[in-house]
Backbone of each chain as ProteinMPNN parsed JSONL, in Angstrom:
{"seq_chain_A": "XXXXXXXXXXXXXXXXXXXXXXXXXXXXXXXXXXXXXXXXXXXXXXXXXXXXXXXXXXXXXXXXXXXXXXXXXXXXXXXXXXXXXXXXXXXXXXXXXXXXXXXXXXXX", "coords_chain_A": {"N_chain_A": [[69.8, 82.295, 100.067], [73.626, 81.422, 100.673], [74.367, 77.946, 99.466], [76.135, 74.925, 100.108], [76.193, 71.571, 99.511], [77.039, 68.844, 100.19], [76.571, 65.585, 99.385], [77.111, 63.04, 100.467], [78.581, 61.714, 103.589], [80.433, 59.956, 104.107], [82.6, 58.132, 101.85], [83.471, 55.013, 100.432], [85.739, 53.361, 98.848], [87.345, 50.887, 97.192], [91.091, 50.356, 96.305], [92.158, 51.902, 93.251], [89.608, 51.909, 92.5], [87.184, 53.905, 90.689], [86.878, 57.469, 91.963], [84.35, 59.524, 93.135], [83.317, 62.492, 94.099], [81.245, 63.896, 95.356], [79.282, 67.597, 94.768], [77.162, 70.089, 95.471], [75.736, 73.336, 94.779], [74.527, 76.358, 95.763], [73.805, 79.496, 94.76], [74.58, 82.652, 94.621], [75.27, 84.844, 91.919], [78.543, 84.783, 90.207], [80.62, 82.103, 91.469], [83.741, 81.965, 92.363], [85.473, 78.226, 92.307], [86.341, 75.559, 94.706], [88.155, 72.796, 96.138], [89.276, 71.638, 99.318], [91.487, 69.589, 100.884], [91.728, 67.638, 104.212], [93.779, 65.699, 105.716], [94.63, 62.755, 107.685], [95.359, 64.317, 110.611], [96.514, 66.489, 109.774], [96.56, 69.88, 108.737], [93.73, 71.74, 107.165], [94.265, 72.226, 103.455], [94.114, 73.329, 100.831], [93.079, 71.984, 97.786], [92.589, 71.727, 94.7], [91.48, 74.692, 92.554], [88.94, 75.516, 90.383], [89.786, 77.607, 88.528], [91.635, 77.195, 87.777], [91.928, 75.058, 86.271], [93.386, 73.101, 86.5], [94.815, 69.821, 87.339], [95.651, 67.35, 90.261], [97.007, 65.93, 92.501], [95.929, 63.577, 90.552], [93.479, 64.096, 90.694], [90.542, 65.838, 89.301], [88.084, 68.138, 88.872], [84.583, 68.483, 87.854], [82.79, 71.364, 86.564], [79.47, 72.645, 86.455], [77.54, 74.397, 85.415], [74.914, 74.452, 84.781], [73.944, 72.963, 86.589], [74.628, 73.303, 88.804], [76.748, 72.137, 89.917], [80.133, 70.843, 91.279], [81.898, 68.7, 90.926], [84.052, 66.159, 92.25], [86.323, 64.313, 90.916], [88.483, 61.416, 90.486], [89.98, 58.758, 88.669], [91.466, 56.554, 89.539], [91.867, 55.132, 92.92], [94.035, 55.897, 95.413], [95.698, 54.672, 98.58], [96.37, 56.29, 99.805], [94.769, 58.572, 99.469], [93.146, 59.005, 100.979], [91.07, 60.659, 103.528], [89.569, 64.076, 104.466], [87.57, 65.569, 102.749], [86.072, 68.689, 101.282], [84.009, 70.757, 99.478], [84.045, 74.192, 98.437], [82.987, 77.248, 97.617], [83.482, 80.606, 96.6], [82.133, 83.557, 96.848], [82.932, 86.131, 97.276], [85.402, 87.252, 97.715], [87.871, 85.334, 99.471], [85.819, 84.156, 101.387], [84.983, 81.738, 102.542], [82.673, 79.507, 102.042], [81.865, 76.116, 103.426], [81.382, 73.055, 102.746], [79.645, 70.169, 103.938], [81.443, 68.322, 103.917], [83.114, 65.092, 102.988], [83.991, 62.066, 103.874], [86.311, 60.68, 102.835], [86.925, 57.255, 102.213], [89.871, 55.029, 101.479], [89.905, 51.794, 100.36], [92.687, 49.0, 101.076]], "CA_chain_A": [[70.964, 82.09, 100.922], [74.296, 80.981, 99.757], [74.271, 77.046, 100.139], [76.755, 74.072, 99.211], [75.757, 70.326, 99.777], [77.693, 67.432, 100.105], [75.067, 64.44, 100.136], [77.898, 61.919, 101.013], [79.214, 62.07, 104.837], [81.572, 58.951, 104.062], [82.689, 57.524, 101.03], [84.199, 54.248, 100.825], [86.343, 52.197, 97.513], [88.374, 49.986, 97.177], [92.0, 50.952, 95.69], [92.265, 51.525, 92.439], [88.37, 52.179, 91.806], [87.071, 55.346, 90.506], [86.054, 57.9, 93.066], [83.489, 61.185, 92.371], [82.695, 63.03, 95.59], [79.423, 65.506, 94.744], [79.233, 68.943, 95.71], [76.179, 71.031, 94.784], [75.656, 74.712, 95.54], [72.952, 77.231, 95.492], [74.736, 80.634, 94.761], [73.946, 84.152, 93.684], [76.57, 85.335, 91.443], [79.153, 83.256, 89.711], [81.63, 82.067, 92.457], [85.113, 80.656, 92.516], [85.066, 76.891, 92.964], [87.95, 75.046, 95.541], [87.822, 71.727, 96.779], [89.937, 71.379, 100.217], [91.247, 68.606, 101.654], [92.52, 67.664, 105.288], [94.722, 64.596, 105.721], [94.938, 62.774, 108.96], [96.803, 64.819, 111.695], [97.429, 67.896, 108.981], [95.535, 70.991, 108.842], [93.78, 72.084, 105.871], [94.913, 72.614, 103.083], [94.043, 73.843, 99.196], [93.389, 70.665, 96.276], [92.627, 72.534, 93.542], [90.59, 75.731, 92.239], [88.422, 75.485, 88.899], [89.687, 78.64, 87.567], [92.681, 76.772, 87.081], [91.607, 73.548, 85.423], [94.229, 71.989, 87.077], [94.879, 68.634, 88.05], [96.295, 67.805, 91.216], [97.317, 64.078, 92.714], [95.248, 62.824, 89.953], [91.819, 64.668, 90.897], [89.743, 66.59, 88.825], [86.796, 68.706, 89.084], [84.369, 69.619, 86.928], [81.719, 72.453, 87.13], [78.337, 72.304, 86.075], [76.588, 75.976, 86.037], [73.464, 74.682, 84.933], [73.267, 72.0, 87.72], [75.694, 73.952, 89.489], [77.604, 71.064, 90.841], [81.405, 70.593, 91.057], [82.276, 67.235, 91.7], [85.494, 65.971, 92.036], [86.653, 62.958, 90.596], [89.855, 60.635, 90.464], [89.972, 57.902, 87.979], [91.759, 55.24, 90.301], [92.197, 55.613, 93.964], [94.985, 55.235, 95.856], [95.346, 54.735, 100.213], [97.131, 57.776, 100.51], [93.483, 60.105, 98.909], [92.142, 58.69, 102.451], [90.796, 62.065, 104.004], [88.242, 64.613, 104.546], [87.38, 66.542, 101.179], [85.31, 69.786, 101.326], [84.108, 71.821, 98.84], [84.186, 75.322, 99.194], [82.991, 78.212, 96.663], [84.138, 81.936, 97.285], [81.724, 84.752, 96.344], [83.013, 87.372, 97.832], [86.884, 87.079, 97.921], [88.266, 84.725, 100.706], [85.116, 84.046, 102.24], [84.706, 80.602, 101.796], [81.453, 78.82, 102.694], [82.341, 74.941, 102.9], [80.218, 72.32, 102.58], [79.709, 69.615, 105.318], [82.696, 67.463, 104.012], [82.988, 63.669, 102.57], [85.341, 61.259, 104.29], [86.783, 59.251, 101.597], [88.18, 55.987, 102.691], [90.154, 54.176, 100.007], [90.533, 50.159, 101.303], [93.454, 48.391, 100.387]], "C_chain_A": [[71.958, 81.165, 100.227], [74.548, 79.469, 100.56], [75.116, 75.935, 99.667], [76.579, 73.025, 99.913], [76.818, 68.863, 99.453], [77.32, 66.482, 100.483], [75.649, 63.268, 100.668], [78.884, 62.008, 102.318], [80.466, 61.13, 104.902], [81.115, 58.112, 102.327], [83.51, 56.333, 100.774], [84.605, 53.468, 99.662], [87.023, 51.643, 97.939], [90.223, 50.733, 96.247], [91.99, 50.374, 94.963], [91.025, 51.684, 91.624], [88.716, 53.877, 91.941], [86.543, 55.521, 91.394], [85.48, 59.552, 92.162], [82.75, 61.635, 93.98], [81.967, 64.285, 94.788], [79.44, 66.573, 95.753], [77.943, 69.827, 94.705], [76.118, 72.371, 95.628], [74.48, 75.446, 95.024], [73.992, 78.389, 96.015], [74.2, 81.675, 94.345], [75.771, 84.842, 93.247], [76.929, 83.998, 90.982], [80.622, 83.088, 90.855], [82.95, 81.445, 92.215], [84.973, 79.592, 93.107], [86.184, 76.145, 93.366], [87.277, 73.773, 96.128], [89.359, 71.906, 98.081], [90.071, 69.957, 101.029], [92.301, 68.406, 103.287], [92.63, 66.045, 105.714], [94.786, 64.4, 106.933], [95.872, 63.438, 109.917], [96.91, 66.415, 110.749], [95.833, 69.065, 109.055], [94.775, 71.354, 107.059], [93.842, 72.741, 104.81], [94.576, 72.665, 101.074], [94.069, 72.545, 98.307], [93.233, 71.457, 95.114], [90.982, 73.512, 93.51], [89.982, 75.225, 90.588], [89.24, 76.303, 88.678], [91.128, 78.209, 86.844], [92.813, 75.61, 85.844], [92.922, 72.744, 85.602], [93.653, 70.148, 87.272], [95.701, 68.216, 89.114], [96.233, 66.129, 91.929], [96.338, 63.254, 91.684], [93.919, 63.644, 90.287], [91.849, 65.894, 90.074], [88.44, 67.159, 89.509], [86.057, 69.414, 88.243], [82.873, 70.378, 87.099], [80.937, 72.06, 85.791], [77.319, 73.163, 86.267], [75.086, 75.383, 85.944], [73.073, 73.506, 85.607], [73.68, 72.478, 89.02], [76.127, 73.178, 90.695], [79.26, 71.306, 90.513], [81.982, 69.813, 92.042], [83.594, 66.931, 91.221], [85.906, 64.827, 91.834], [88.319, 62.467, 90.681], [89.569, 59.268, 89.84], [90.333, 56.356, 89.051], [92.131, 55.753, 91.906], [93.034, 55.163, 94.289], [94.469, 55.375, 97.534], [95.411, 55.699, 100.384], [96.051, 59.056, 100.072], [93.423, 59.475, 100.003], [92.106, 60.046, 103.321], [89.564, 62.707, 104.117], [88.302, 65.861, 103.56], [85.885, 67.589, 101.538], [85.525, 70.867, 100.481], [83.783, 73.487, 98.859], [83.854, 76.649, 97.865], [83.127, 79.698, 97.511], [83.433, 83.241, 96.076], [82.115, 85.64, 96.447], [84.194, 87.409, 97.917], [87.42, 87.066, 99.509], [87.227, 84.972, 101.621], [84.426, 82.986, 101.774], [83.269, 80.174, 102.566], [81.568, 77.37, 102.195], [80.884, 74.382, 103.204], [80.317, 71.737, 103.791], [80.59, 68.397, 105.472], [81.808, 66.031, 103.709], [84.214, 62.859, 103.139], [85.292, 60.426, 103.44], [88.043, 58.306, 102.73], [88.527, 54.997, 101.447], [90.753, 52.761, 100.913], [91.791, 49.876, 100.627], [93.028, 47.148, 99.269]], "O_chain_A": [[71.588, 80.313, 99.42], [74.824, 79.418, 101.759], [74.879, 75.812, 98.465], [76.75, 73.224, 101.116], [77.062, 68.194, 98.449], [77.473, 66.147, 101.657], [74.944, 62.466, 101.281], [80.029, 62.391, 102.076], [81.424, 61.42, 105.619], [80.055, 57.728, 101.833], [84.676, 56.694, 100.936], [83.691, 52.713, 99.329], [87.432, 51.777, 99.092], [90.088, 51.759, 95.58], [91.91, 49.145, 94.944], [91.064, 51.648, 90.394], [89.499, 54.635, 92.514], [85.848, 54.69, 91.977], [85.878, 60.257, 91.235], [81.882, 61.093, 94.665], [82.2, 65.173, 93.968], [79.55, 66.565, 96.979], [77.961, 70.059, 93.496], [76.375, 72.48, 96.827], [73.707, 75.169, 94.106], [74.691, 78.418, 97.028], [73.22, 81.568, 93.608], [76.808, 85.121, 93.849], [76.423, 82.878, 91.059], [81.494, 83.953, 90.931], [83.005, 80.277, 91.831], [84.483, 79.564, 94.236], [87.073, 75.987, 92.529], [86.11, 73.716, 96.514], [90.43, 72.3, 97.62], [89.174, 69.355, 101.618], [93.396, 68.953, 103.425], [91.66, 65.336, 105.981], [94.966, 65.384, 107.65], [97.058, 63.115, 109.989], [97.454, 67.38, 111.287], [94.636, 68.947, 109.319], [95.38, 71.176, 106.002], [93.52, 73.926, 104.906], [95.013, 71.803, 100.311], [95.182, 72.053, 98.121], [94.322, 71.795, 94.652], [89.902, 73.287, 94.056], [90.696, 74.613, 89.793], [90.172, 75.539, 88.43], [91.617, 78.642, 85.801], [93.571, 75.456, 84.887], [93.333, 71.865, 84.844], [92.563, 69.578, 87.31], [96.79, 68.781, 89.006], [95.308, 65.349, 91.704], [95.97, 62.162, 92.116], [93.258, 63.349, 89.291], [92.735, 66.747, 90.04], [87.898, 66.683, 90.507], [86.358, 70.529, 87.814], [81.964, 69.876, 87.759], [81.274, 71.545, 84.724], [76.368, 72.957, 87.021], [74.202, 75.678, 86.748], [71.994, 72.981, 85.332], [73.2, 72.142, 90.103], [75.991, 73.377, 91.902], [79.572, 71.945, 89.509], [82.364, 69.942, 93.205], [84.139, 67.28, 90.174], [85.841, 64.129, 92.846], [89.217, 63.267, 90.942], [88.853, 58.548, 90.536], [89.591, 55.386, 89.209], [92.708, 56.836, 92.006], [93.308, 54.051, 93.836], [93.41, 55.888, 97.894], [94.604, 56.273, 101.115], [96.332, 60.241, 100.25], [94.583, 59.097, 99.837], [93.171, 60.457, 103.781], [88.523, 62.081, 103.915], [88.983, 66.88, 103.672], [84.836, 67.132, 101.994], [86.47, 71.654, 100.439], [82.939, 73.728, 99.722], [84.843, 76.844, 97.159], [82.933, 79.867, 98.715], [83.889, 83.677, 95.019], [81.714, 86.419, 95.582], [84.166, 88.096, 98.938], [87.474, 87.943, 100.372], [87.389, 85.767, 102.547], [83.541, 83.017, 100.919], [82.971, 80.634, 103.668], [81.456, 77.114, 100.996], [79.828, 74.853, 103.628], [80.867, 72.321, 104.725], [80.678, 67.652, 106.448], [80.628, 65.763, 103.934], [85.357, 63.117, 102.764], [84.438, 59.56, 103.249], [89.059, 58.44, 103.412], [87.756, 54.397, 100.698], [91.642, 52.682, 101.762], [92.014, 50.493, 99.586], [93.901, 46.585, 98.609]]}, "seq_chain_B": "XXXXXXXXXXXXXXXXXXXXXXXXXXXXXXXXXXXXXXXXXXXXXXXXXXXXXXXXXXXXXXXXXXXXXXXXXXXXXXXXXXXXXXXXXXXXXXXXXXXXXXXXXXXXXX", "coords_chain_B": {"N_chain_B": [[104.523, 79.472, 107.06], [101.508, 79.674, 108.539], [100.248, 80.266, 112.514], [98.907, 79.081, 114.831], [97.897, 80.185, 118.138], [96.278, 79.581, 121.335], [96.989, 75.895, 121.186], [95.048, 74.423, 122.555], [92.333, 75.369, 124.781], [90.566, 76.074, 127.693], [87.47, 77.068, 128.693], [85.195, 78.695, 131.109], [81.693, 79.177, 130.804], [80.553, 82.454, 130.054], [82.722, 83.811, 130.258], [85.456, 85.524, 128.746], [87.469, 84.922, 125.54], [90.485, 85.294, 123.9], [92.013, 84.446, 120.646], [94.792, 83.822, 118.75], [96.406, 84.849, 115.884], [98.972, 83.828, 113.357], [99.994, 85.071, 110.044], [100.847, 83.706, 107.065], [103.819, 85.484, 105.762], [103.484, 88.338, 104.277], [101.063, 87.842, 103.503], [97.735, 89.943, 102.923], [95.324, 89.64, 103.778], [92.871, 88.374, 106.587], [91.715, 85.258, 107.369], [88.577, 84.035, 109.677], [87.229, 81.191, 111.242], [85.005, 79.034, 112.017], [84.682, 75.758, 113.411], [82.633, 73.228, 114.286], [82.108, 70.023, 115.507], [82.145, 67.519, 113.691], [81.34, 69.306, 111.169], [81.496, 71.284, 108.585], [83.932, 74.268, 108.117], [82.789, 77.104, 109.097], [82.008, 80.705, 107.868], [83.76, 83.476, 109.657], [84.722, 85.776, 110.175], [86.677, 88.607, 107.982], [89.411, 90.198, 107.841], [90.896, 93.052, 105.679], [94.176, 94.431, 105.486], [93.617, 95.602, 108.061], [91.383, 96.586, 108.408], [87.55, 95.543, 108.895], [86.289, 93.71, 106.321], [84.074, 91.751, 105.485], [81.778, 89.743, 106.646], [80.357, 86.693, 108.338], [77.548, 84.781, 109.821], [77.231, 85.58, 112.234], [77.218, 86.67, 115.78], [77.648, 89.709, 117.53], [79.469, 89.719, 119.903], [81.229, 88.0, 119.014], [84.7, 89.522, 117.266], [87.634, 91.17, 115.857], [90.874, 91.503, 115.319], [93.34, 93.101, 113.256], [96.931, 93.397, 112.664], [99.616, 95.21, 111.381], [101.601, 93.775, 111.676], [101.994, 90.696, 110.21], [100.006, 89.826, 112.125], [97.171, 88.478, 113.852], [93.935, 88.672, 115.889], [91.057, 86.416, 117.494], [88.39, 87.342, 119.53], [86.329, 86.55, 121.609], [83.23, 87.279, 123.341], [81.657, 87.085, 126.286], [81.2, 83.921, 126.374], [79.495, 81.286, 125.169], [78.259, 77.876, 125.738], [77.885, 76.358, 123.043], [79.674, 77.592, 121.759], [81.918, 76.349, 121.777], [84.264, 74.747, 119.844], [86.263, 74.078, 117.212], [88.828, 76.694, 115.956], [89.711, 78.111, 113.457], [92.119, 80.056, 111.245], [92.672, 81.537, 108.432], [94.608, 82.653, 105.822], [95.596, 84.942, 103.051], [97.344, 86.401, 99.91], [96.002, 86.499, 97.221], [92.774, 85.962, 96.111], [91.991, 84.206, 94.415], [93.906, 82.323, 94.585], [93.651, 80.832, 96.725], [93.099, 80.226, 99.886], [95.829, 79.93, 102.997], [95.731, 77.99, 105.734], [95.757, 77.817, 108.867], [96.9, 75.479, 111.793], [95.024, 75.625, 113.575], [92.385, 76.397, 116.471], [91.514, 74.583, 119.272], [88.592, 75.298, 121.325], [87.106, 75.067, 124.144], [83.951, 75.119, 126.248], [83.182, 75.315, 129.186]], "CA_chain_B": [[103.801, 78.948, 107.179], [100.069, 80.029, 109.67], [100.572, 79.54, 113.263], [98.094, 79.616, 115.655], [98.095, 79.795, 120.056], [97.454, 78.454, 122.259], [96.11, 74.689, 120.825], [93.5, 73.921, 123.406], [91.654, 76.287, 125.657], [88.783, 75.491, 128.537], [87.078, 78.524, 129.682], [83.503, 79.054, 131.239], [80.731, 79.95, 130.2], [80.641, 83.895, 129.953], [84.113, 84.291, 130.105], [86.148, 85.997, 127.512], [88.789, 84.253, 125.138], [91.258, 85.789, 122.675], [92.395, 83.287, 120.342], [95.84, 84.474, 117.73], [97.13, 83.937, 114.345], [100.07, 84.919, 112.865], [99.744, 84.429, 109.349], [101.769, 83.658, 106.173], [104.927, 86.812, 105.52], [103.163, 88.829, 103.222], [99.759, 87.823, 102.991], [97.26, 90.989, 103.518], [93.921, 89.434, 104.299], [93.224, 86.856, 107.142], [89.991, 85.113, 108.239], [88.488, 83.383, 111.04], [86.665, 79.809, 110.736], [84.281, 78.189, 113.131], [84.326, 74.158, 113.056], [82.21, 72.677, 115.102], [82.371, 68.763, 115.5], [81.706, 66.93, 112.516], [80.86, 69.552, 110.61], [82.705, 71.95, 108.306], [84.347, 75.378, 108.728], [81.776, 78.499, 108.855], [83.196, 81.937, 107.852], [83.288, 84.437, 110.88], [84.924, 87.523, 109.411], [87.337, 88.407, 107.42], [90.21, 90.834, 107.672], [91.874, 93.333, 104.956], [94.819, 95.377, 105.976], [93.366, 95.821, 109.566], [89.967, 96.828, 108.462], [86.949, 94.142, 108.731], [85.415, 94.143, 105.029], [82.977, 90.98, 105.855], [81.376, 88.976, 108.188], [79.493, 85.873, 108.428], [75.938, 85.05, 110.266], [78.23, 85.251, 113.612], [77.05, 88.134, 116.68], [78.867, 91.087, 117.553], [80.612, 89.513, 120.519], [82.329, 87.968, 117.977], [85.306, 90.361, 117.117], [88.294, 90.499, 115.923], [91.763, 92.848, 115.176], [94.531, 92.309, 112.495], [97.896, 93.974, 113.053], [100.447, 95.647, 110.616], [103.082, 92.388, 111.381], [100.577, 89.516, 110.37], [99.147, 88.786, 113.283], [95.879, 88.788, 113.837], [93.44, 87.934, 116.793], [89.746, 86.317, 117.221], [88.472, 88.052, 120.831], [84.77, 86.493, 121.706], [83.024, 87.737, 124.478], [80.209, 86.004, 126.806], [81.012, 82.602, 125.588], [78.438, 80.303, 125.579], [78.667, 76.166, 125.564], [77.634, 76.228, 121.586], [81.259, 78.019, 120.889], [82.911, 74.709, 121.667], [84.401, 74.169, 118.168], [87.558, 74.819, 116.548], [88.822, 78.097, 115.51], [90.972, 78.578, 112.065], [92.598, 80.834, 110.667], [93.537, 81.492, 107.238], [95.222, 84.172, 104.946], [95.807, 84.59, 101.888], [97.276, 87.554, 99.108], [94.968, 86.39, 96.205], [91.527, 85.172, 96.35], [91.653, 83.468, 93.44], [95.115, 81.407, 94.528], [93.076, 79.62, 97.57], [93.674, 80.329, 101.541], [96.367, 79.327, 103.974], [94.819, 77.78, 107.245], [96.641, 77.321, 110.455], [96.168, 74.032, 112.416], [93.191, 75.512, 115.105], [92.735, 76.356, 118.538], [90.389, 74.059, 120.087], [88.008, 75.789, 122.53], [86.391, 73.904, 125.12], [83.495, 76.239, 127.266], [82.185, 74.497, 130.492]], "C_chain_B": [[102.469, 79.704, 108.504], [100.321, 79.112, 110.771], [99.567, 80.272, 114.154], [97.994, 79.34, 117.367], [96.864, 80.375, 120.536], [96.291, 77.434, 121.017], [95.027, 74.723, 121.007], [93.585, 75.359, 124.404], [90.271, 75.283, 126.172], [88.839, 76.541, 128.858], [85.502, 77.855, 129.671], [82.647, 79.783, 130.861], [80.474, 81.484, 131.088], [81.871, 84.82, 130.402], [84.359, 84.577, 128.811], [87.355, 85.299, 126.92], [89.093, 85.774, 124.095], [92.398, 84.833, 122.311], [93.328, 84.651, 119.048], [96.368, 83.779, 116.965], [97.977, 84.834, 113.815], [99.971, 84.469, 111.247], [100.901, 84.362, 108.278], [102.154, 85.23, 106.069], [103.849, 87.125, 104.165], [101.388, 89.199, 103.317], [98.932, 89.158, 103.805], [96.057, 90.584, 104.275], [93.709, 87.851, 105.134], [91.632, 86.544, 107.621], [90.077, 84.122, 108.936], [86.785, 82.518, 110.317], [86.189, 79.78, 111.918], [84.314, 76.824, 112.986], [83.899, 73.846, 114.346], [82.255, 70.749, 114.79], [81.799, 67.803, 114.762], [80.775, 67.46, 111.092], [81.849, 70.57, 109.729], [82.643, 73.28, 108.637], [82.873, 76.605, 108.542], [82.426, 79.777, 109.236], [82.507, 82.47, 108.837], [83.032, 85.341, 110.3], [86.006, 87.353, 108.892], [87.955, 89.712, 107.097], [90.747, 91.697, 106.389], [92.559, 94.635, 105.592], [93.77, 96.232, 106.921], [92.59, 96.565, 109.719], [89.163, 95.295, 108.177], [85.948, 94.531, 107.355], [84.997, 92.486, 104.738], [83.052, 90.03, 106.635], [80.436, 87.702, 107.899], [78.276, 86.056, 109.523], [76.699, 84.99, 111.83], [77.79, 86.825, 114.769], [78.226, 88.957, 116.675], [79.604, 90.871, 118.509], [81.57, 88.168, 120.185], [83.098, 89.219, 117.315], [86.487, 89.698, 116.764], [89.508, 91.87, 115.451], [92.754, 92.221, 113.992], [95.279, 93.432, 112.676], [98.698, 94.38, 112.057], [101.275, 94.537, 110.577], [102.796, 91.479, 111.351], [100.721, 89.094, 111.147], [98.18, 89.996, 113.398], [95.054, 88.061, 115.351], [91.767, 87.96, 116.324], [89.076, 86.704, 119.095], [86.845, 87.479, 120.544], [84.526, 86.314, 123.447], [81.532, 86.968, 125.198], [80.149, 84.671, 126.59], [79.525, 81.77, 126.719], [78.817, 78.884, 125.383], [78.616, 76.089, 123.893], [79.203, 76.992, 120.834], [82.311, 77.223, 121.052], [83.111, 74.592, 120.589], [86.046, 74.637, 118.216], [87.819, 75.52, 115.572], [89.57, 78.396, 114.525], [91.423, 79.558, 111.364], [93.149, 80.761, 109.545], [93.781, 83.012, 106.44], [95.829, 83.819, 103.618], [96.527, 86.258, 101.168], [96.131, 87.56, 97.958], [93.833, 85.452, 95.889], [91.505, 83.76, 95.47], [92.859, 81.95, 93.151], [94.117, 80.497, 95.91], [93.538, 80.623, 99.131], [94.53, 79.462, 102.338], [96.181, 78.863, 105.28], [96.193, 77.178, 108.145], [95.913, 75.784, 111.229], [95.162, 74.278, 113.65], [93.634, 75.843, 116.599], [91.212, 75.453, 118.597], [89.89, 74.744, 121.559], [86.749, 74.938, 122.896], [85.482, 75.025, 125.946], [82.697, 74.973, 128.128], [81.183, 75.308, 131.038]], "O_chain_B": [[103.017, 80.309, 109.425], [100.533, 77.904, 110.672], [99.368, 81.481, 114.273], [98.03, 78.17, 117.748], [96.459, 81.489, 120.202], [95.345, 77.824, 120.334], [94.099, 74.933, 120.226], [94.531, 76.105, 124.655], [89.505, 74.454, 125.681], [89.841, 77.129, 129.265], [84.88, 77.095, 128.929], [82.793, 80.974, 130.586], [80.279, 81.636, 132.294], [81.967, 85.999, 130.743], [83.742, 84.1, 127.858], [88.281, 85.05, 127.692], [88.42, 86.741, 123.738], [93.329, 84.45, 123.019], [92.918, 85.735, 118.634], [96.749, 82.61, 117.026], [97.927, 86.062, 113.743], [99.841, 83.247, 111.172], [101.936, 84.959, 108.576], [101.32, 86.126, 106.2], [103.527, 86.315, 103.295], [100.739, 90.243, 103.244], [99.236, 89.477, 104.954], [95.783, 91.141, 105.338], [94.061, 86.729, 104.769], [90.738, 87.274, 108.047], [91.047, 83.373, 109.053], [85.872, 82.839, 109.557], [86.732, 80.357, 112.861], [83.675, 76.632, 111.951], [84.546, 74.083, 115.366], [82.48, 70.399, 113.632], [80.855, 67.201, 115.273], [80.03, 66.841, 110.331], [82.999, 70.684, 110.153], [81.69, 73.716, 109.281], [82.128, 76.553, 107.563], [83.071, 80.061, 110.246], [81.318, 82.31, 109.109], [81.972, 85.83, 109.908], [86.585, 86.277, 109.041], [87.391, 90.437, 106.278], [91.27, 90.836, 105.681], [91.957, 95.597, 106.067], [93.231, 97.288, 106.587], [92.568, 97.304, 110.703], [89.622, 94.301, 107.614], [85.082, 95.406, 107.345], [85.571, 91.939, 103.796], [84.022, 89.531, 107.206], [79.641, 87.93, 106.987], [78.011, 87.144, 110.033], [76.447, 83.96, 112.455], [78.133, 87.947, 114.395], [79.31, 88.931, 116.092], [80.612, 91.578, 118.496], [82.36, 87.558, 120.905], [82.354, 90.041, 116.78], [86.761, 88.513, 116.958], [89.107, 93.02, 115.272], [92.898, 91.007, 113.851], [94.682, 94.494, 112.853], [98.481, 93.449, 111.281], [101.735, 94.234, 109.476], [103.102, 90.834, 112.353], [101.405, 88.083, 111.306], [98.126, 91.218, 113.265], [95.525, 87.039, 115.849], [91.193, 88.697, 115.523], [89.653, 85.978, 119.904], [86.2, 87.82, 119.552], [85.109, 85.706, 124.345], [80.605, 86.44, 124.583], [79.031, 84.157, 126.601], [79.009, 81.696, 127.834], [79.868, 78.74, 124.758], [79.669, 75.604, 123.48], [79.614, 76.883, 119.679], [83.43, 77.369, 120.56], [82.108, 74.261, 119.957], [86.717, 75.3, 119.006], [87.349, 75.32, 114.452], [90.367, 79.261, 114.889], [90.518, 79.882, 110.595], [94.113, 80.005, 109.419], [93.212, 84.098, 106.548], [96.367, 82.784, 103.227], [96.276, 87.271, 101.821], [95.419, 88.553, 97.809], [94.0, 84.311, 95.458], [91.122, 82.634, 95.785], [92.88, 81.068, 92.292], [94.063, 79.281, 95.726], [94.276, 81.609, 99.141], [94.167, 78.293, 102.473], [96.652, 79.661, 106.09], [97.148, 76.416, 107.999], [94.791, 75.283, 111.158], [94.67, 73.459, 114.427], [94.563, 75.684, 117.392], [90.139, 75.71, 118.053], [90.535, 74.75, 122.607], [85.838, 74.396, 122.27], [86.168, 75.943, 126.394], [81.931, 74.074, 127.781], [80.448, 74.87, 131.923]]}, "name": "protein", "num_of_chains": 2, "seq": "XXXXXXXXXXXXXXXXXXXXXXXXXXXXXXXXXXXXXXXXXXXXXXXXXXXXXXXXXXXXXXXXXXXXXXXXXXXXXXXXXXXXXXXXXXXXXXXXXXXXXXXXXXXXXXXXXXXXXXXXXXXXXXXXXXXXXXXXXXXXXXXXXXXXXXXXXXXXXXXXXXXXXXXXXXXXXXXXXXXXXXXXXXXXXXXXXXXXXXXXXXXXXXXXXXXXXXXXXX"}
């Protein structure tokens, strides 16, 4: 069964520290990998896809077939990452299966 | 932009809702989210040009229609108290660009 894990329900820095929110999956096939995030009050809304190797307010993500993680990092945090991050892989085109989400809180 | 009506809904248990999304101009394929409360979205089904080509672990009175002028509806029948969650919608043209989600209907079943 297709499964993605997010072992952190809240994450909490200080601004300005590094942040790495973990996402592991258990997949059949090789899937497209999306992290989503939803911002107080806003709906959600697309951070970035691997297939792009983007970067996107400063966050990265990088995949890891043979642990098959894709964790998402950001070198320094700011207030304004404060949100709920969920990663999301897509076997099957637009049929996402998210994880169970990380609330990042960045302190002042 | 994805717009979805009504917000909030209360209905009783084994009443029928039909919850609607209109989705981004263009986009062909739209799907339907479950969120339940503190947890994240779980795919229902998932629309292309106004055939259903997949489904999540979701019963059959779960349903749903998509329309030639994006809009789309989620129609569930018998509700039970466990379909308390909120309902999303998203659409997209290319899988591989991400999905557009609407801000939810919250359904409430007493």
């Amino acid at each position: 069964a297709q499964r993605v894990t997010q072992p952190e329900k809240l994450l909490s820095v200080f601004k300005g520290a590094p942040v790495e929110l973990k996402c592991n999956y258990s997949y059949s096939g090789s899937p497209e990998l999306f992290w989503y995030v939803q911002y107080s009050r806003q709906r959600l809304q697309l951070l970035l896809r691997h297939i792009s190797r983007e970067s996107i307010k400063g966050f990265t993500a990088d995949l890891n077939k043979g642990e098959t993680s894709f964790h998402l990092k950001k070198p320094f945090a700011q207030e304004e990452d404060s949100a709920m991050y969920y990663c999301a892989p897509d076997n099957a085109g637009n049929m996402l299966t998210f994880g169970g989400g990380t609330r990042l809180m960045v302190k002042p | 932009g994805v717009t979805q009506s009504p917000t909030h809904l209360i209905k009783t248990r084994g009443q029928q809702v039909t919850l609607r999304c209109s989705s981004q101009s263009g986009h062909n394929t739209v799907s339907w989210y479950q969120q339940a409360l503190g947890q994240g979205p779980q795919f229902i089904f998932q629309y292309y040009r106004e055939e259903e080509n997949g489904r999540g672990n979701f019963p059959p009175r779960f349903s749903g229609l998509q329309f030639p002028n994006d809009s789309s509806e989620l129609n569930v029948n018998a509700l039970e108290l466990d379909d308390s969650a909120l309902y999303l919608c998203a659409s997209s043209l290319d899988p591989q660009r991400g999905q557009f989600f609407g801000p939810g209907t919250r359904l409430t079943v007493l």
